[in-house]
MIVO-36842 format. One line per 10 residues: for each residue x, y, z of C-alpha. Coordinates in steps of 0.25 Angstrom, whole numbers, m for minus. Layout:
BEGIN
X Y Z  ... .
// end
This chain:
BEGIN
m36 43 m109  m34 57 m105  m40 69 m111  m31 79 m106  m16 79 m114  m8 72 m103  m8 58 m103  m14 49 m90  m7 41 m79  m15 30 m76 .
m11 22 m64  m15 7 m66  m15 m5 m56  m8 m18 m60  m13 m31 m53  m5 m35 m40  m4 m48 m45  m14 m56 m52  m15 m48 m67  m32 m51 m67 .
m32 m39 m58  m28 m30 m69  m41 m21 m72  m46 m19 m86  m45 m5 m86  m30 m6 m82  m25 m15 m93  m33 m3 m102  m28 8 m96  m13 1 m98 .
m14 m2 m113  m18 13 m116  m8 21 m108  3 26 m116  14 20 m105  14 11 m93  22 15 m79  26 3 m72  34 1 m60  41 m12 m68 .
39 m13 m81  42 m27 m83  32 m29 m71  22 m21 m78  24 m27 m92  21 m41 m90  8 m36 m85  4 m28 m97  8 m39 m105  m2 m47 m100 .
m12 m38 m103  m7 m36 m117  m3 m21 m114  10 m14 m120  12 0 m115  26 7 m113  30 4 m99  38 14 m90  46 12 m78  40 18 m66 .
45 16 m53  50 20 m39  63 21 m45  62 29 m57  48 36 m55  54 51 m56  58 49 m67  49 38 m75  38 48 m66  42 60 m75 .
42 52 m88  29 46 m87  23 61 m82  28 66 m94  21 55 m104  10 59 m97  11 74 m99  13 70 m114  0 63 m114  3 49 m112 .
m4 41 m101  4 31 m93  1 20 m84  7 19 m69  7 5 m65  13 m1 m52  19 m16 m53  6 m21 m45  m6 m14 m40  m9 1 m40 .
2 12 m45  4 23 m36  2 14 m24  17 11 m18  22 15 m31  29 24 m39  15 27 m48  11 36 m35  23 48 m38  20 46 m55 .
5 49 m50  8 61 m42  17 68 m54  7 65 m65  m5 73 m54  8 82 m52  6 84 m68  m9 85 m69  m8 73 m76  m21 62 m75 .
m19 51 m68  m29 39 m67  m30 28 m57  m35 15 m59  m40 4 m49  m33 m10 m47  m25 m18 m39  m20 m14 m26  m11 m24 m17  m15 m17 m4 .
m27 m14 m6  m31 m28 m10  m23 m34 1  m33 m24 10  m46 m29 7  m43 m45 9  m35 m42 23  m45 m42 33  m41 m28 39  m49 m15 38 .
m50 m10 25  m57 3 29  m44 10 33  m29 7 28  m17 13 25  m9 10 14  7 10 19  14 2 6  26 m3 6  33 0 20 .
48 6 20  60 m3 19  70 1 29  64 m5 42  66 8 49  56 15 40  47 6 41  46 4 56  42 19 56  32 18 42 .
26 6 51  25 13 64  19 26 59  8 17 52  7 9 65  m4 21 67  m11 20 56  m25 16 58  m29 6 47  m26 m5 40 .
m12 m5 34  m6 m10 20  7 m11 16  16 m20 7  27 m26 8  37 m33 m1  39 m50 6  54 m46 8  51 m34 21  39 m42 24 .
44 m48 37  50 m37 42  39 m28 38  30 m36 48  40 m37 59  41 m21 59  23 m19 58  21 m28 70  32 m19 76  26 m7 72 .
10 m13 72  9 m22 83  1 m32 79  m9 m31 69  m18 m37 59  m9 m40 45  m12 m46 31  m1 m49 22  m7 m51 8  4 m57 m2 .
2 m57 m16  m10 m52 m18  m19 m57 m30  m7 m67 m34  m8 m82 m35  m1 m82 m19  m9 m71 m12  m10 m73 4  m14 m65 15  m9 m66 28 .
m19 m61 38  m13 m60 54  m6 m52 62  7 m45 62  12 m51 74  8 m65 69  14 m62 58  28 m57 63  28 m69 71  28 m79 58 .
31 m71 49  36 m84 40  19 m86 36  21 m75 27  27 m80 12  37 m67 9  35 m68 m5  28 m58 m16  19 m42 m12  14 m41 1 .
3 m32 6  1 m29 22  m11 m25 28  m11 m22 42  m19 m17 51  m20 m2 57  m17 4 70  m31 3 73  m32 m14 73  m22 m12 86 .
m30 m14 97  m25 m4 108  m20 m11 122  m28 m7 132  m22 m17 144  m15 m5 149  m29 1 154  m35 m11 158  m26 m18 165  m26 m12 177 .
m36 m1 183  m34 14 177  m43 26 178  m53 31 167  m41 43 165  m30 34 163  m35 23 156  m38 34 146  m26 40 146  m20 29 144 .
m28 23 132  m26 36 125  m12 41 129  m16 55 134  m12 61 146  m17 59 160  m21 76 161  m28 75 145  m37 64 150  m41 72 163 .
m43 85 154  m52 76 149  m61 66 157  m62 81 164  m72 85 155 .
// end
């Protein structure tokens, strides 16, 4: 697998959901690694019992990854190659994966990704919403203080915004982005590639005004739309008459002498 003396990390996507997702090459590279890290490994091993595979698992996750992080670095100094696989989708995305990533390039050890499954991104392509440009937020904090800051710095950003969400935060996650948002375009997919996915496709103050449409049960991914779907309110020029300067000045939000400086010249 490698032909220097280290072993290789590979990092390998489960499906989110519907088990034909799993690529060819990813049940391979499963059954010839020396060792598998897994978030749960009782989540992990049904799926490599379906696929007939039976690898030594390791317990990886946000709560022991310092020091489960420095045992499988030092496998893979020793010249065994592990893989790093999340519960669902791609490792290192919202998961602890990313900081074993960073200490095996730390090491100088190999580390080789490979394609699959990814709950945002799929949620993405089937919203409606722009593609071109998005940012990628996660899971927002818990403390609803925390996150009315994270969401009213991203309130700014231009793009198309994913997030996910666990069903149990969900309602008041929605009240807090139309607070932060206004209101804007909103896709809730549930349960993507599962026997029960839906996407709601509205808005968020439609949504916050029913919120019981929604069913608060199984993974959620939000996609919403960026500071650049807001339409900017220009009643304040229009409604009564203004000169070129001050319409200007206020439209932009620059000082009266700035705008003088320059319709000056």
């Amino acid at each position: 697998m490698n032909d220097n003396e280290w072993g290789t990390l590979y990092l390998v996507p489960t499906p989110i959901g519907n088990l034909g997702d799993m690529t060819y090459r990813s049940v391979r590279i499963l059954g010839e690694v020396d060792a598998i890290a897994a978030e749960d490994t009782r989540h992990t091993g049904i799926l490599l019992k379906h696929f007939d595979i039976k690898k030594p698992l390791i317990s990886y996750h946000e709560h022991n990854k310092e020091e489960k992080g420095a045992y499988i670095i030092g496998l893979l100094l020793e010249g065994q190659s592990v893989a790093c696989v999340s519960d669902a989708g791609m490792p290192a995305i919202s998961d602890p994966g990313a900081d074993l990533v960073t200490k095996a390039i730390e090491e100088g050890i190999t580390v080789v990704p490979l394609p699959g499954a990814n709950a945002a991104l799929t949620a993405l392509i089937a919203s409606g919403l722009d593609t071109k440009s998005f940012t990628f937020a996660g899971f927002l904090p818990k403390r609803g203080k925390h996150r009315v800051e994270e969401l009213q710095r991203l309130s700014q950003v231009m793009g198309t915004l994913l997030f996910y969400e666990a069903p149990h935060r969900l309602q008041e996650v929605l009240q807090d982005m139309y607070e932060a948002f206004g209101n804007r375009s909103i896709v809730v997919a549930r349960e993507l590639t599962k026997k029960f996915e839906t996407f709601v496709r509205t808005d968020l103050e439609s949504l916050v005004k029913d919120l019981e449409q929604l069913t608060y049960k199984g993974e959620f991914v939000l996609i919403v739309g960026g500071a650049d779907t807001v339409e900017s309110d220009t009643s304040e020029v229009l409604d009564e008459p203004v000169s070129y300067e001050e319409a200007v000045q206020k439209r932009f939000n620059v000082s009266r002498r700035d705008v003088y400086n320059i319709v000056e010249r």
